[in-house]
C-alpha positions, 0 to 999 in steps of 0.5 A, spaced: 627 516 479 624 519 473 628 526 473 623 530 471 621 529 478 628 530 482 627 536 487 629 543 485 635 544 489 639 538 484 635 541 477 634 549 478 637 553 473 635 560 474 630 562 468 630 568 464 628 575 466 620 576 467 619 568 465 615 565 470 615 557 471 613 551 475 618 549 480 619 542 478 617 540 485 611 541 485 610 535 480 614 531 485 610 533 491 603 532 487 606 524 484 608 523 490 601 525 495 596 523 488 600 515 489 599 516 497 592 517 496 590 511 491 593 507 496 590 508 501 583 509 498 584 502 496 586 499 503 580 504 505 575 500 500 578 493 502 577 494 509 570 497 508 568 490 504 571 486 510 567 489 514 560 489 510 562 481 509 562 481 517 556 484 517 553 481 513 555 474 516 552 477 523 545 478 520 546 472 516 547 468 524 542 471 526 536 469 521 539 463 522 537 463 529 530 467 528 528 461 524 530 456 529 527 460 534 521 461 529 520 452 528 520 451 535 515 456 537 511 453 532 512 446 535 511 448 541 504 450 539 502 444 534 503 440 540 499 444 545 493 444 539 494 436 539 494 435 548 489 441 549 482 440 547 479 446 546 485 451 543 484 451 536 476 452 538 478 459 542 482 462 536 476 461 532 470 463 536 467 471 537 462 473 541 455 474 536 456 481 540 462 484 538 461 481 530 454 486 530 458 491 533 463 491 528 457 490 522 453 497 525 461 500 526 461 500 518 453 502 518 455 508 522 461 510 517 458 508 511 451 511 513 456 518 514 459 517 508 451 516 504 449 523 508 456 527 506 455 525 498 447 528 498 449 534 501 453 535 495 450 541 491 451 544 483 452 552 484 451 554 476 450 561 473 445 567 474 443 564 467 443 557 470 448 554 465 454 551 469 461 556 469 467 554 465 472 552 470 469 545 473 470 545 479 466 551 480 460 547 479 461 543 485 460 545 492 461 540 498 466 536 494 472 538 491 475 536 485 482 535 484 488 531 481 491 525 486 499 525 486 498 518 483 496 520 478 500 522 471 495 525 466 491 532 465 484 530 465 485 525 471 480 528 477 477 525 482 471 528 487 472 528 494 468 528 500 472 529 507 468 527 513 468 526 521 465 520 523 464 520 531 469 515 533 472 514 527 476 520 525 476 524 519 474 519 513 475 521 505 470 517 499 471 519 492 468 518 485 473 517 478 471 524 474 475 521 468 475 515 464 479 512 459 477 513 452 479 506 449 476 503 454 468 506 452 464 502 448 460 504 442 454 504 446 456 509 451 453 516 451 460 519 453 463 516 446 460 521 442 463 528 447 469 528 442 470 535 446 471 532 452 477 528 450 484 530 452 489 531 447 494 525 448 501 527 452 506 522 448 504 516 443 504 511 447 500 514 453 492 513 454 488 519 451 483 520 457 476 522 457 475 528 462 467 528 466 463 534 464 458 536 469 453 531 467 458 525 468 459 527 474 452 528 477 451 520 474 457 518 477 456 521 485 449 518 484 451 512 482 456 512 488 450 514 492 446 508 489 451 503 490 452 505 498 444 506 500 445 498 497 451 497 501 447 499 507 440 495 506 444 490 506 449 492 513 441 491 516 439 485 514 447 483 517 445 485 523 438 482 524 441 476 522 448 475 525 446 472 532 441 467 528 445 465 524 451 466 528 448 461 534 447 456 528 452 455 525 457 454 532 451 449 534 452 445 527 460 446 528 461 443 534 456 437 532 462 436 527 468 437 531 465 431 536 463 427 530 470 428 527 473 427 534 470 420 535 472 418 528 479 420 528 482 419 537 483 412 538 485 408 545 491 412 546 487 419 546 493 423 541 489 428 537 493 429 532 489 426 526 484 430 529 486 437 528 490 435 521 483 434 518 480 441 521 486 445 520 486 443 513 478 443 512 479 451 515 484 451 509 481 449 504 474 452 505 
């Protein structure tokens, strides 16, 4: 044993008067419990591994399992696809009546989202010219900076509406562009004081909308949105025409690959590998 450990009663000399000193215990005692620690803190650490490697052999079996259960399920229903005719067809049709409701469903959201973007105004000052703070000039919309979004400049305006059925709903419009990505022809490449200083050489400079680009942009999302809905209309008065000609056509198919591919034996399988992978591919 290291004698500068020894306890104090086989070392003690009594020291000088008004000279403090470490009882050479101290020493011991902190050796001994400092080594106690490392050991169990090395045992702790192997027994937490082993337990991490159970664990990790239990999931292991149970994704094992999960896919065995997985390919037998999926045997299961390849084999009533092959035996029951008419399964496949079930899976595929809706009634014409729930795909028009679906269509007049966005009809209803987007028309909102339409009306919403027109009651949009752009308040100015007595003397008609537009205040210093942006988002001043904007009423029934807010203008703002997204989280995602990283750079000074970065705006959005938004709109927040109640669609009946649907719940409350947001649309927004870019108020910024990246200055790289305008082209010499654009307008808005000559508005230099719109530009925002770069934050880092190797970030986008950002080109951040003025009044006038905003007023351009919420018209051209009023545009785009009017031609979303003419066309949602023309949908709904040709979905059950078309609808009802396509199932007649389909069916006409299916009995004709039918003929072509089920033989003496009555199995389906060719049958339904050529429609799965027609439906695949097209």
């Amino acid at each position: 044993m290291d004698k500068s450990y020894i306890p104090l009663r086989y070392s003690w000399r009594q020291p000088p008067a008004g000279v403090r000193v470490l009882d050479p215990r101290m020493n011991y005692f902190l050796l001994i419990y400092k080594r106690r620690v490392q050991k169990l803190s090395s045992c702790c650490t192997s027994q937490v591994i082993n337990k991490n490697i159970e664990k990790l052999s239990i999931n292991l079996l149970t994704i094992n399992k999960t896919i065995d259960m997985i390919q037998a399920i999926n045997k299961t229903i390849d084999k009533r696809l092959t035996e029951t005719e008419g399964s496949k067809m079930a899976t595929i049709y809706y009634s014409v009546e729930e795909l028009v409701k679906g269509i007049e469903k966005e009809l209803t959201k987007n028309t909102a989202i339409l009306n919403a973007w027109k009651t949009v105004t752009y308040p100015t000052k007595k003397d008609g010219t537009p205040f210093n703070t942006l988002s001043k000039n904007i009423a029934g919309a807010r203008l703002y900076r997204p989280g995602h979004c990283l750079l000074s400049g970065q705006n959005v305006v938004e709109v927040c509406l109640n669609v009946p059925g649907q719940g409350w709903i947001t649309d927004d419009v870019y108020a910024y562009a990246m200055v790289e990505d305008l082209k010499d022809t654009d307008p808005r490449k000559a508005k230099t004081q719109n530009y925002m200083a770069k934050e880092s050489t190797w970030l986008k400079q950002v080109y951040q909308y003025d009044i006038d680009d905003i007023k351009q942009a919420i018209q051209a999302k009023i545009n785009y949105i009017e031609n979303t809905i003419a066309d949602k209309k023309k949908q709904v008065k040709a979905a059950k025409k078309a609808f009802e000609t396509f199932k007649k056509d389909y069916e006409t198919i299916r009995a004709r690959l039918e003929k072509n591919t089920v033989f003496e034996n009555g199995n389906k399988t060719l049958f339904y590998m050529i429609l799965q992978s027609v439906q695949k591919d097209y």
